[in-house]
PDB file of N, CA, C and O in Angstrom:
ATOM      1  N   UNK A   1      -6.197 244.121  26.343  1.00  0.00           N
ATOM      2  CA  UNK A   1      -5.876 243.785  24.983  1.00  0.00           C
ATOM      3  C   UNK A   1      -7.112 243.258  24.270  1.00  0.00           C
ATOM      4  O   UNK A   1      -7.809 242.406  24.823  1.00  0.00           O
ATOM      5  N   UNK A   2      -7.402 243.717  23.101  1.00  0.00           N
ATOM      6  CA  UNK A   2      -8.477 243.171  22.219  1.00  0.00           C
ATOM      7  C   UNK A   2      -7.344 241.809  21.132  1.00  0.00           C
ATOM      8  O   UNK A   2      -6.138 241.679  20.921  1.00  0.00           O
ATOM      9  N   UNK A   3      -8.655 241.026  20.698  1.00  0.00           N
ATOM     10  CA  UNK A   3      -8.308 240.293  19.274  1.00  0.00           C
ATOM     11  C   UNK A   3      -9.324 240.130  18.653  1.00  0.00           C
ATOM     12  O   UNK A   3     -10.421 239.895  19.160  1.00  0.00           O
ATOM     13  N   UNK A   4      -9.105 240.226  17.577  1.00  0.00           N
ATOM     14  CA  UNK A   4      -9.716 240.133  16.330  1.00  0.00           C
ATOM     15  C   UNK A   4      -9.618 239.792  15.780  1.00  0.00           C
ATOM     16  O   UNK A   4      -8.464 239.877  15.360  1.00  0.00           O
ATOM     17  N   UNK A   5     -10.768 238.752  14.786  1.00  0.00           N
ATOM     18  CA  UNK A   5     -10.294 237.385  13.888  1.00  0.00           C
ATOM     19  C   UNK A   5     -10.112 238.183  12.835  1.00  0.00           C
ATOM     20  O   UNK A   5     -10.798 239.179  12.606  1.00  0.00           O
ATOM     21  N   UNK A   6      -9.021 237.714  12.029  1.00  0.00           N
ATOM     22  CA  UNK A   6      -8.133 237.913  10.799  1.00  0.00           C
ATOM     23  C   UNK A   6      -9.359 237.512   9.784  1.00  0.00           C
ATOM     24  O   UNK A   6      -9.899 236.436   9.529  1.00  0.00           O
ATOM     25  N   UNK A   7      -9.611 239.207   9.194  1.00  0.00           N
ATOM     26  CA  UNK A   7     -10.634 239.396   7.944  1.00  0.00           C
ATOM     27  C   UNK A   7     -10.250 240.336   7.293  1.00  0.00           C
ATOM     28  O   UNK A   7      -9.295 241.018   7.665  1.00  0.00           O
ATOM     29  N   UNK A   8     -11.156 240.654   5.779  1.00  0.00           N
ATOM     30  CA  UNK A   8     -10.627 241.705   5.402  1.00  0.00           C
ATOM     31  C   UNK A   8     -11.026 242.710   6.125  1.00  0.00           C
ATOM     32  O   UNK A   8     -10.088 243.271   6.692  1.00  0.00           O
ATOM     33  N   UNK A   9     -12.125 243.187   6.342  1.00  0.00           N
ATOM     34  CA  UNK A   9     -12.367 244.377   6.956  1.00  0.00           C
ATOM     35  C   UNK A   9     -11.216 244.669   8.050  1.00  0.00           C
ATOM     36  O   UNK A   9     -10.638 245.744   7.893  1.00  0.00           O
ATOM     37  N   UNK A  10     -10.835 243.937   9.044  1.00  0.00           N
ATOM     38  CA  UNK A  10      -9.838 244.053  10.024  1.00  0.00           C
ATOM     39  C   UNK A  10      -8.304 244.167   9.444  1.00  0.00           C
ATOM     40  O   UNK A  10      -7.530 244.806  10.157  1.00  0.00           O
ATOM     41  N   UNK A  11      -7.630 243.449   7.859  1.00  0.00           N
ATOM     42  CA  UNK A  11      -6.793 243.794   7.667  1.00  0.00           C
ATOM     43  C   UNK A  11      -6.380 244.683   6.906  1.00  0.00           C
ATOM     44  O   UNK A  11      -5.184 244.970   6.849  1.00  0.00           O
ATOM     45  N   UNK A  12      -7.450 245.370   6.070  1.00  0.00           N
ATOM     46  CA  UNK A  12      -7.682 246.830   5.539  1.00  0.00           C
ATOM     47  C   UNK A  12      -7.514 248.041   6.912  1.00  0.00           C
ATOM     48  O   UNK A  12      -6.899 249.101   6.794  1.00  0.00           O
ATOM     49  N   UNK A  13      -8.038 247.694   7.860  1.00  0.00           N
ATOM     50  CA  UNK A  13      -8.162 248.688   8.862  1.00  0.00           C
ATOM     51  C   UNK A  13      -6.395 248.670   9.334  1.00  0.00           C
ATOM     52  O   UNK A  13      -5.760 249.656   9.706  1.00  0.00           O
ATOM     53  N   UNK A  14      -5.939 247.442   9.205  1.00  0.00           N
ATOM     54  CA  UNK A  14      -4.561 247.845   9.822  1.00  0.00           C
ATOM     55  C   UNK A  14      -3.579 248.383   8.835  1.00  0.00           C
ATOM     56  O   UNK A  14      -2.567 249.056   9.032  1.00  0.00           O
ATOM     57  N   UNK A  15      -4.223 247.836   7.483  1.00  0.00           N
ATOM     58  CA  UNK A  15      -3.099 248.763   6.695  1.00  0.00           C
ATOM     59  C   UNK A  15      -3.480 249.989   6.570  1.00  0.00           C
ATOM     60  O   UNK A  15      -2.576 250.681   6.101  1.00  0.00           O
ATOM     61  N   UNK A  16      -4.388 250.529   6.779  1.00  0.00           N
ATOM     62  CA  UNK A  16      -4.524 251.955   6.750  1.00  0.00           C
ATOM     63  C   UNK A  16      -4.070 252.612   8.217  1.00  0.00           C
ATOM     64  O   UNK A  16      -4.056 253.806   8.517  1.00  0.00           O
ATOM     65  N   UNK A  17      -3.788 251.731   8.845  1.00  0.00           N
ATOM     66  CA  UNK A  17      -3.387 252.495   9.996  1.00  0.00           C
ATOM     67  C   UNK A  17      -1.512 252.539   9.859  1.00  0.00           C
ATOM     68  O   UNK A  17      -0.720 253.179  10.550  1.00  0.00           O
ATOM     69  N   UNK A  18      -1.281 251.728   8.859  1.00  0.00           N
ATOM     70  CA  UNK A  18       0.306 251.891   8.738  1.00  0.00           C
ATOM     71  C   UNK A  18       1.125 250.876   8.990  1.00  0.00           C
ATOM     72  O   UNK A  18       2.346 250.894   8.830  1.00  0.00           O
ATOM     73  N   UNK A  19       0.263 249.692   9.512  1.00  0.00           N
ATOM     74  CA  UNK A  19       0.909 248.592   9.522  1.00  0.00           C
ATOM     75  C   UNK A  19       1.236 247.574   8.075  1.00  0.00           C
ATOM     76  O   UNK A  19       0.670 247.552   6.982  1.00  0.00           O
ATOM     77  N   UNK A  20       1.999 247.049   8.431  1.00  0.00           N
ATOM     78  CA  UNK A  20       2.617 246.233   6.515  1.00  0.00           C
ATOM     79  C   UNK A  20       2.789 244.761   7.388  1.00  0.00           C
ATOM     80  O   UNK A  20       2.266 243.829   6.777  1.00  0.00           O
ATOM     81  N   UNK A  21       3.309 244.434   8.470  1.00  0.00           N
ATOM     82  CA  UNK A  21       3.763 242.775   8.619  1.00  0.00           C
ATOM     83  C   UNK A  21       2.756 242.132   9.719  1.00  0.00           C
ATOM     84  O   UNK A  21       2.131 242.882  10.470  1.00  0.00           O
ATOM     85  N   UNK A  22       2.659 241.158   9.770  1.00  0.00           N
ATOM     86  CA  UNK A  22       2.191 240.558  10.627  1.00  0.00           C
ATOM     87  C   UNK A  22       2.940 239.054  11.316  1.00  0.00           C
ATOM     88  O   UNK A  22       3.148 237.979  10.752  1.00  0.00           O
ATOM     89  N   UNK A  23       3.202 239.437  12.597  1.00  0.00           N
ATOM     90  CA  UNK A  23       4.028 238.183  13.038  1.00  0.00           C
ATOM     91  C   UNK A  23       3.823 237.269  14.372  1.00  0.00           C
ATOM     92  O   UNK A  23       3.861 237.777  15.493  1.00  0.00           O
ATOM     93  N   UNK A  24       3.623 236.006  14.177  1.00  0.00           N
ATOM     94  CA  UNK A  24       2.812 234.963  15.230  1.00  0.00           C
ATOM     95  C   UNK A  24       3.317 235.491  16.370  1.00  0.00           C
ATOM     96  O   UNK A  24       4.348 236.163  16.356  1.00  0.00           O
ATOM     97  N   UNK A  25       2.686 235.254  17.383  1.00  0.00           N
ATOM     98  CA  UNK A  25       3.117 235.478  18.917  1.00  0.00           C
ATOM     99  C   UNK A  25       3.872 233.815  19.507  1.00  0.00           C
ATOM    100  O   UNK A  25       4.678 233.767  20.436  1.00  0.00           O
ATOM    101  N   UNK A  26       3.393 232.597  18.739  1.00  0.00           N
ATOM    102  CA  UNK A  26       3.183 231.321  18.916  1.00  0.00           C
ATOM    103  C   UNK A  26       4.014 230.816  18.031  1.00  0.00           C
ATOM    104  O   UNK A  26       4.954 231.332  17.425  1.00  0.00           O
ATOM    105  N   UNK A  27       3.375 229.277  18.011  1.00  0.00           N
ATOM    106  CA  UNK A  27       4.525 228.363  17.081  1.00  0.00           C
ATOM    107  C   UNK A  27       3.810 228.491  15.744  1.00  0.00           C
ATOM    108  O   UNK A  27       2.600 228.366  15.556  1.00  0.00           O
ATOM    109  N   UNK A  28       4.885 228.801  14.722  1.00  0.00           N
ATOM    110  CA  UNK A  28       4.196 229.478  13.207  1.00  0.00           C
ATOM    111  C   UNK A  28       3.257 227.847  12.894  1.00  0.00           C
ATOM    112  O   UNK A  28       2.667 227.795  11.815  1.00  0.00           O
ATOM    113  N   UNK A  29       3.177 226.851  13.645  1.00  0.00           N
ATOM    114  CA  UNK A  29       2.637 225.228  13.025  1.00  0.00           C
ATOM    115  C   UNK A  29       0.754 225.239  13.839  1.00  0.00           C
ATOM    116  O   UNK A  29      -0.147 224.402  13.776  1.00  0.00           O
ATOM    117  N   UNK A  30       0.859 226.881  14.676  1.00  0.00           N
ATOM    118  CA  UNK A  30      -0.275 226.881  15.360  1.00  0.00           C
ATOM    119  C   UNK A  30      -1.744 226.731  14.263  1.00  0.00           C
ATOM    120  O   UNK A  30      -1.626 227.044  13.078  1.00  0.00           O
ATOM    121  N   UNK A  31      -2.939 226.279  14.759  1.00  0.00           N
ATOM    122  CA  UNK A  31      -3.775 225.790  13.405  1.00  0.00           C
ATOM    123  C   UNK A  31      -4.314 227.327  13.688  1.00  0.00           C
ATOM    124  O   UNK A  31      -4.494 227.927  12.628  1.00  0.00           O
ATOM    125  N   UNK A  32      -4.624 228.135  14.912  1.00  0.00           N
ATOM    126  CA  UNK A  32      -5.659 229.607  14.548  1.00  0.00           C
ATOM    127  C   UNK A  32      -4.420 230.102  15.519  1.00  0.00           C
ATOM    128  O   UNK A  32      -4.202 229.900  16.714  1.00  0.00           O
ATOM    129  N   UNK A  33      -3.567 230.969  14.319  1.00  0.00           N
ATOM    130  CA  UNK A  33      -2.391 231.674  15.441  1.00  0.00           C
ATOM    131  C   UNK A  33      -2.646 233.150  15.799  1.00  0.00           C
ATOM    132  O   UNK A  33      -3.637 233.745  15.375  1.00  0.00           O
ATOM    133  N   UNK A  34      -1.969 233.569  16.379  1.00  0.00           N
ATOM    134  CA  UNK A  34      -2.127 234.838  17.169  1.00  0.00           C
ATOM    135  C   UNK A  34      -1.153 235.642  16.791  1.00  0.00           C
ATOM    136  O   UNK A  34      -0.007 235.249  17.011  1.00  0.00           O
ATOM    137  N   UNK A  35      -1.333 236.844  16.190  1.00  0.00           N
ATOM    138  CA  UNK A  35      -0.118 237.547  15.532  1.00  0.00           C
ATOM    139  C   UNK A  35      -0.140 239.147  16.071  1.00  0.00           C
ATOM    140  O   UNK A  35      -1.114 239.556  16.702  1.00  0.00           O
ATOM    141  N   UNK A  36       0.719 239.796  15.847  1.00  0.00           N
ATOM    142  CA  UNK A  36       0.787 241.076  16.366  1.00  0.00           C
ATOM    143  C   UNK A  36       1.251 241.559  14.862  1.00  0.00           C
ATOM    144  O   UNK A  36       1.602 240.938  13.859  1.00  0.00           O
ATOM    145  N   UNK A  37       1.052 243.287  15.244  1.00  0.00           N
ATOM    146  CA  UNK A  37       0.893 243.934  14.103  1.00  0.00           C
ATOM    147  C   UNK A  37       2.436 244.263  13.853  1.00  0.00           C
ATOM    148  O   UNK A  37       3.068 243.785  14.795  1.00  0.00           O
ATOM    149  N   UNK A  38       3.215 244.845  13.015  1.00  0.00           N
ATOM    150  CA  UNK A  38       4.603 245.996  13.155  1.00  0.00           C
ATOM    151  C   UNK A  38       4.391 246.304  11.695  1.00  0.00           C
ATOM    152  O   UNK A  38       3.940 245.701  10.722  1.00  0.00           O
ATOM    153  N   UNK A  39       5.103 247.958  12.041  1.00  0.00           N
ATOM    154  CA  UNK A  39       4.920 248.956  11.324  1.00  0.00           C
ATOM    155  C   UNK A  39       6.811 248.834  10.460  1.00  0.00           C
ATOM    156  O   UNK A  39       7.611 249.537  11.077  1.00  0.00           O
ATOM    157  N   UNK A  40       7.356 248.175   9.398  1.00  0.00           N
ATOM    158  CA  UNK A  40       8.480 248.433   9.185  1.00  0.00           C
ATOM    159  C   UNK A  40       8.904 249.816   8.453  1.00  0.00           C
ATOM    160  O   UNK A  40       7.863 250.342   8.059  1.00  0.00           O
ATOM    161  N   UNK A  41       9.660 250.348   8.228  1.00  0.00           N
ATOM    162  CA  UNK A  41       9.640 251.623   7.316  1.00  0.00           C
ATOM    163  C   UNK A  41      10.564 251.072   6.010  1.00  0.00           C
ATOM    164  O   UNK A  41      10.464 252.036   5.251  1.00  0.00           O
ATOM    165  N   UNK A  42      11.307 250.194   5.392  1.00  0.00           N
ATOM    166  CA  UNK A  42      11.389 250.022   4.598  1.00  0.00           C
ATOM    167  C   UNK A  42      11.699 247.922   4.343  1.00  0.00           C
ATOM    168  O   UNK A  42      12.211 247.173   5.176  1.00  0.00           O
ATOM    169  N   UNK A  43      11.363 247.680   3.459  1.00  0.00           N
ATOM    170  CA  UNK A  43      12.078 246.500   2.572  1.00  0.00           C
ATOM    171  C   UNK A  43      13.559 246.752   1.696  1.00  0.00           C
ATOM    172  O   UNK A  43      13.769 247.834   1.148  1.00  0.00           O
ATOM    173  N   UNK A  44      14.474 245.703   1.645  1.00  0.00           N
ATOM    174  CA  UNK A  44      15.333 245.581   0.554  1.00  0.00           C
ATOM    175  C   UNK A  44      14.902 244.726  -0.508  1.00  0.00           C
ATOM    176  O   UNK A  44      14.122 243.855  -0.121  1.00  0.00           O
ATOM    177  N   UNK A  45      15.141 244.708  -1.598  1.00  0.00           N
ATOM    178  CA  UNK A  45      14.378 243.516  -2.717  1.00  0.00           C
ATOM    179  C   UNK A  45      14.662 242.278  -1.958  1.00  0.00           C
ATOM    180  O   UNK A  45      13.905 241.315  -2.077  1.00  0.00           O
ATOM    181  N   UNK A  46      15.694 242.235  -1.190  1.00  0.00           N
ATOM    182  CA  UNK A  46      15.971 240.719  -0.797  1.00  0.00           C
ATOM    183  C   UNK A  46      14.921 240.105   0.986  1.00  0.00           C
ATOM    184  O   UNK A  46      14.702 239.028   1.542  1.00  0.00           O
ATOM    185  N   UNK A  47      14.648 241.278   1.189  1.00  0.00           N
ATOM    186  CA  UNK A  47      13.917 241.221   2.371  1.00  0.00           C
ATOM    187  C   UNK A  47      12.333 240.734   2.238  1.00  0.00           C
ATOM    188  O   UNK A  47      11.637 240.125   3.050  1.00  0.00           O
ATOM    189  N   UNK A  48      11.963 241.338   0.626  1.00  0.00           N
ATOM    190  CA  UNK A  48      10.562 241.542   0.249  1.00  0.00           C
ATOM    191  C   UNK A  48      10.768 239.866  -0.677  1.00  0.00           C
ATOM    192  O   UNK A  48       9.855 239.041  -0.670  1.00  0.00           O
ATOM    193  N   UNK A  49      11.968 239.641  -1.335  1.00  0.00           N
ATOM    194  CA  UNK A  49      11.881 238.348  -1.872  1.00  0.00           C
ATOM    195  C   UNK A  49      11.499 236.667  -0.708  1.00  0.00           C
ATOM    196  O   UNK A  49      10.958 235.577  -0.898  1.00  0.00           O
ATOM    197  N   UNK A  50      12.274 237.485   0.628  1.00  0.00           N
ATOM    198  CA  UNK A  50      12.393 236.420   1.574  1.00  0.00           C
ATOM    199  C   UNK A  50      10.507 236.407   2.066  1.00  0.00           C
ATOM    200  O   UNK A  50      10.141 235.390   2.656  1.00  0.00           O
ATOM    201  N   UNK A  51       9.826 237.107   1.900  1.00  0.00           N
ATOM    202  CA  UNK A  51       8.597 237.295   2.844  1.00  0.00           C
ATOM    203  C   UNK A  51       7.482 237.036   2.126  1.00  0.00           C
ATOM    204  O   UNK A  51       6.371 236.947   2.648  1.00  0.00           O
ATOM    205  N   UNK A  52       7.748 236.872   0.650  1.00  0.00           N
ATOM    206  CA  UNK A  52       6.659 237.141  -0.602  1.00  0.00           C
ATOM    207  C   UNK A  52       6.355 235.886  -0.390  1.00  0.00           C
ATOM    208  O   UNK A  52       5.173 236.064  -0.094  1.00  0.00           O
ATOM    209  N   UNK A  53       6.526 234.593  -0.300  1.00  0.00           N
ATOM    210  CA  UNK A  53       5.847 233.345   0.007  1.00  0.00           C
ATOM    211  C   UNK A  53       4.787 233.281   0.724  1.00  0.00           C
ATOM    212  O   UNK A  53       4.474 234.107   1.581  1.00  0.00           O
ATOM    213  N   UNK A  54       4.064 232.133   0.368  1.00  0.00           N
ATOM    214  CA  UNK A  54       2.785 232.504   1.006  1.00  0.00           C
ATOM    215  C   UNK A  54       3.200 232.244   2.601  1.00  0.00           C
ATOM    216  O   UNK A  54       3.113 233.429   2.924  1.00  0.00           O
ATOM    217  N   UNK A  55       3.477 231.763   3.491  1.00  0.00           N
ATOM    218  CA  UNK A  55       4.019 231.570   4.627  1.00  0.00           C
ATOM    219  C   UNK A  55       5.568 231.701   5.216  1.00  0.00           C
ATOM    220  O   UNK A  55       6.065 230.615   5.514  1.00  0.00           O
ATOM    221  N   UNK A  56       6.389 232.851   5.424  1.00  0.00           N
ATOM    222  CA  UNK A  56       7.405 232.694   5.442  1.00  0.00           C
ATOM    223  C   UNK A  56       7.935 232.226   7.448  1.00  0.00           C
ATOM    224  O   UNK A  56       7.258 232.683   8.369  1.00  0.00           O
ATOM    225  N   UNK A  57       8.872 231.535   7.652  1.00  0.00           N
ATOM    226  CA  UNK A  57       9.001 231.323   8.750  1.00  0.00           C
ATOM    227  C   UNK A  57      10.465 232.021   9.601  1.00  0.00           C
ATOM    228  O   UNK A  57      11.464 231.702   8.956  1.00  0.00           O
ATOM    229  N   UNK A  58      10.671 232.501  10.307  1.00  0.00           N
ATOM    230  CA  UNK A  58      11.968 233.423  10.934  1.00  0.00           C
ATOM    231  C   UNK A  58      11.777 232.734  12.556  1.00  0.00           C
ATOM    232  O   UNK A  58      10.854 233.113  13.277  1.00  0.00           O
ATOM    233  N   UNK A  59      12.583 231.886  12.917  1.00  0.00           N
ATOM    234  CA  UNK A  59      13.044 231.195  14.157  1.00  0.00           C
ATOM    235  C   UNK A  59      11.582 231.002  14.888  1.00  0.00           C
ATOM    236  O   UNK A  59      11.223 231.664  15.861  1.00  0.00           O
ATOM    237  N   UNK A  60      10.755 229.915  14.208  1.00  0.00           N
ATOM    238  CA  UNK A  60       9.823 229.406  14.678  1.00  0.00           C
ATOM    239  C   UNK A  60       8.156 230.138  14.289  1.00  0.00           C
ATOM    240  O   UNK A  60       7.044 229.613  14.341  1.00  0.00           O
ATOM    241  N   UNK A  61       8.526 231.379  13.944  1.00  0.00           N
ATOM    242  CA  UNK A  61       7.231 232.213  14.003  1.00  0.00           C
ATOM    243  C   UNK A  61       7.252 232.228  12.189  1.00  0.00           C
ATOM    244  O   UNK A  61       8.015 231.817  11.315  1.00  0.00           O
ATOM    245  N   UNK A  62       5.770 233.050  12.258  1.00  0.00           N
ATOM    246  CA  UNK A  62       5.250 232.888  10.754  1.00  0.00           C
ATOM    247  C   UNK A  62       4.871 234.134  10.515  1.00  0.00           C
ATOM    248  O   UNK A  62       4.029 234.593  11.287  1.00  0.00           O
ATOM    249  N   UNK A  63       5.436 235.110   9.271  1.00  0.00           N
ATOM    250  CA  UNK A  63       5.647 235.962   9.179  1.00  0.00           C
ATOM    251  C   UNK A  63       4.645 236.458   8.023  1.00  0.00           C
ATOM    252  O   UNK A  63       4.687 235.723   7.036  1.00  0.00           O
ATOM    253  N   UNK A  64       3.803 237.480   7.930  1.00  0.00           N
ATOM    254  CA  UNK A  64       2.629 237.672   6.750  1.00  0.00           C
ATOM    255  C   UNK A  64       2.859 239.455   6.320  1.00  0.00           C
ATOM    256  O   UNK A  64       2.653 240.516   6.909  1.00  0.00           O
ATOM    257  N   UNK A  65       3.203 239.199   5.455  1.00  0.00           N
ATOM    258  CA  UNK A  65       2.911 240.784   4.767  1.00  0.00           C
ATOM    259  C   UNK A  65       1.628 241.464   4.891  1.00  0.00           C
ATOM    260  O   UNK A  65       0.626 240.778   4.687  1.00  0.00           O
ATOM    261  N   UNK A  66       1.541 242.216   5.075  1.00  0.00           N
ATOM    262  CA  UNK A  66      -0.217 242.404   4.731  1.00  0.00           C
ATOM    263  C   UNK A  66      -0.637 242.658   3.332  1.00  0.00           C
ATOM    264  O   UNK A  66      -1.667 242.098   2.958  1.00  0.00           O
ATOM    265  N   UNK A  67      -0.294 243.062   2.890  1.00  0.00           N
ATOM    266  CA  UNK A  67      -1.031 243.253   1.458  1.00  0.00           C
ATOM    267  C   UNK A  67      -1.000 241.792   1.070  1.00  0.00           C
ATOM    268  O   UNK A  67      -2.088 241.572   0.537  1.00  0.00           O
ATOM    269  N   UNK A  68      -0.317 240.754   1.083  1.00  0.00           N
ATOM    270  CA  UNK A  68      -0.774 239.116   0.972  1.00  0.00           C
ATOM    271  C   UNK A  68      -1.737 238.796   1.731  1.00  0.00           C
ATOM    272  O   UNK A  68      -2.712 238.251   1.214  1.00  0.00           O
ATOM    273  N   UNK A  69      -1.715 239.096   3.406  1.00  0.00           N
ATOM    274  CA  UNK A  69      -2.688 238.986   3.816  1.00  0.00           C
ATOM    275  C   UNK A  69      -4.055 239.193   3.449  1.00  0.00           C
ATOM    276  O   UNK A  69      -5.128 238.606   3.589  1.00  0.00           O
ATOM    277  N   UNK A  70      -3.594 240.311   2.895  1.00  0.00           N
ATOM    278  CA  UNK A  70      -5.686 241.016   2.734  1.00  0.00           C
ATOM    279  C   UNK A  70      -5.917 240.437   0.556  1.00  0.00           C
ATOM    280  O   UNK A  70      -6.885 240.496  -0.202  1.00  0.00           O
ATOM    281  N   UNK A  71      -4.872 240.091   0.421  1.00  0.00           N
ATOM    282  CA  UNK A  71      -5.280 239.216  -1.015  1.00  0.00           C
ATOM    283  C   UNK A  71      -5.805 237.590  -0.345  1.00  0.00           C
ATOM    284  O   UNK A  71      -6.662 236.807  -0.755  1.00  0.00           O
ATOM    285  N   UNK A  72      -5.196 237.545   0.429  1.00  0.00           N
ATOM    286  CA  UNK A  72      -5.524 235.608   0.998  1.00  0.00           C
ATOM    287  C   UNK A  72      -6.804 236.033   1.420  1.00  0.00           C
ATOM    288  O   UNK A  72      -7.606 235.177   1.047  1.00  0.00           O
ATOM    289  N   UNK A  73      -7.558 237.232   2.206  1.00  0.00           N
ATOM    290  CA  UNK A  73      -8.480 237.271   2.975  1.00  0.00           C
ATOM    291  C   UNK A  73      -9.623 237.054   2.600  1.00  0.00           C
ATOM    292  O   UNK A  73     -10.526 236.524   3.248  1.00  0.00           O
ATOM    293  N   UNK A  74      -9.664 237.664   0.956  1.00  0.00           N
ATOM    294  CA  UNK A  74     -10.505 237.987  -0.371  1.00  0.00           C
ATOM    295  C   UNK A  74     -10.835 236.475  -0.615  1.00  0.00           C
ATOM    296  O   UNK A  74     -11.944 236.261  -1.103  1.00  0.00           O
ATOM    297  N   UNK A  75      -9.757 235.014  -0.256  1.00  0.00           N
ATOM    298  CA  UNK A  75     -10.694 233.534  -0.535  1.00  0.00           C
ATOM    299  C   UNK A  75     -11.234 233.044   0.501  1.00  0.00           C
ATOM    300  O   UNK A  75     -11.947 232.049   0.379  1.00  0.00           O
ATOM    301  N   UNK A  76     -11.010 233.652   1.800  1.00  0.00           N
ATOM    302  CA  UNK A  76     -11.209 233.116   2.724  1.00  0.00           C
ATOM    303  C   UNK A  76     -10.001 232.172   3.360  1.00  0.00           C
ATOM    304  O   UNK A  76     -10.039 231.404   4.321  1.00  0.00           O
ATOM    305  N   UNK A  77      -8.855 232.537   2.414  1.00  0.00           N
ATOM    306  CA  UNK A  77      -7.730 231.548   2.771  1.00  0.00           C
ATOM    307  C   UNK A  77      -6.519 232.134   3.753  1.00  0.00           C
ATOM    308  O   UNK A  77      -5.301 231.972   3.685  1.00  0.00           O
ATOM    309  N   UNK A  78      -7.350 232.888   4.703  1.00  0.00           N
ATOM    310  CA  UNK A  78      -6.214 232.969   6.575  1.00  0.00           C
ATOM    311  C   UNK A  78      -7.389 232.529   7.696  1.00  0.00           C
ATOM    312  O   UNK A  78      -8.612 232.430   7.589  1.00  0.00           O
ATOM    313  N   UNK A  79      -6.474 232.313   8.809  1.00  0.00           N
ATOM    314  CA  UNK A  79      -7.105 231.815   9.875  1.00  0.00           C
ATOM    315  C   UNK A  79      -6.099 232.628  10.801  1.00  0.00           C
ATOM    316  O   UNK A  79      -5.180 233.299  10.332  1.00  0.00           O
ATOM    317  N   UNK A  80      -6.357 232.506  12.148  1.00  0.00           N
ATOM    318  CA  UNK A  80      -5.809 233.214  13.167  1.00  0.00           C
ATOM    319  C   UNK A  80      -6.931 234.722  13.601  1.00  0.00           C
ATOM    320  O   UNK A  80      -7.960 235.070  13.024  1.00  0.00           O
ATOM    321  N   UNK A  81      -6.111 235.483  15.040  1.00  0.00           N
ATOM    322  CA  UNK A  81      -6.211 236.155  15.348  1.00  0.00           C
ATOM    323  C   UNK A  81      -5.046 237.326  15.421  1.00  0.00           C
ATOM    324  O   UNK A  81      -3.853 237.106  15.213  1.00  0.00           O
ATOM    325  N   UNK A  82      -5.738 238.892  15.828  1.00  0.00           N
ATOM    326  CA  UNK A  82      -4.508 240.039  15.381  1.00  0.00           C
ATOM    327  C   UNK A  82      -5.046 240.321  17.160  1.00  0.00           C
ATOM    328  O   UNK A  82      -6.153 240.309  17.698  1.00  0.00           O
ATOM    329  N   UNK A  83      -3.726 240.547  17.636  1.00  0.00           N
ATOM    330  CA  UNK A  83      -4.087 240.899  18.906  1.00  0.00           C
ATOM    331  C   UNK A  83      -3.572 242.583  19.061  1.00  0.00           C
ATOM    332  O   UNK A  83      -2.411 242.994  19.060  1.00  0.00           O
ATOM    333  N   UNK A  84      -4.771 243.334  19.182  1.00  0.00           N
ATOM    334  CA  UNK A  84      -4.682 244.646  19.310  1.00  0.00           C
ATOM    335  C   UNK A  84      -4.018 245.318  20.762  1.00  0.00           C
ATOM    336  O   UNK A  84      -4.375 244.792  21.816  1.00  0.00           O
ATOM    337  N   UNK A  85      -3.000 246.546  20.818  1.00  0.00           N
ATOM    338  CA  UNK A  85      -3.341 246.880  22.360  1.00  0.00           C
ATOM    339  C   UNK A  85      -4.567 247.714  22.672  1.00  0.00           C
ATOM    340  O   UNK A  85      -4.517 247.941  23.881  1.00  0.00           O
ATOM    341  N   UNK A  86      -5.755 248.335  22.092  1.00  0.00           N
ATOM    342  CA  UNK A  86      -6.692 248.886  22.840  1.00  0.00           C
ATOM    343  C   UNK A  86      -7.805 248.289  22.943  1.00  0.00           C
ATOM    344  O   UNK A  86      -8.703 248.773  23.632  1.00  0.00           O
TER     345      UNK A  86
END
């Protein structure tokens, strides 16, 4: 397994690969967390309303859109790692 610190260059590369969410492996309160990629195929307005915060949380973990992601990336305002499988 590779990781890779959470930048833009790295979260441009995953949205072009088709990924949209990003979700902690750890406790979402981790200070540099560890997230894995998933590919969803759609949102409901109410799904995309629940996630649009800048930090949303789902039973402990911390949940990141990417396209927020790679706007936060642009201040320098994420921390963590994306843990790749190759």
């Amino acid at each position: 397994m590779i990781f890779k610190r959470l930048n833009y260059q790295t979260l441009q590369s995953l949205h072009l690969q088709g990924y949209n969410i990003l979700l902690t492996i750890g406790s979402a309160t981790d200070e540099n967390p560890i997230y894995l990629t998933l590919k969803l195929e759609s949102f409901t307005h109410i799904d995309e309303a629940f996630v649009r915060g800048e930090d949303s949380k789902l039973q402990g973990h911390k949940i990141l859109v990417l396209e927020e992601a790679i706007r936060r990336s642009l201040n320098n305002d994420i921390n963590g790692v994306v843990q790749l499988e190759h």
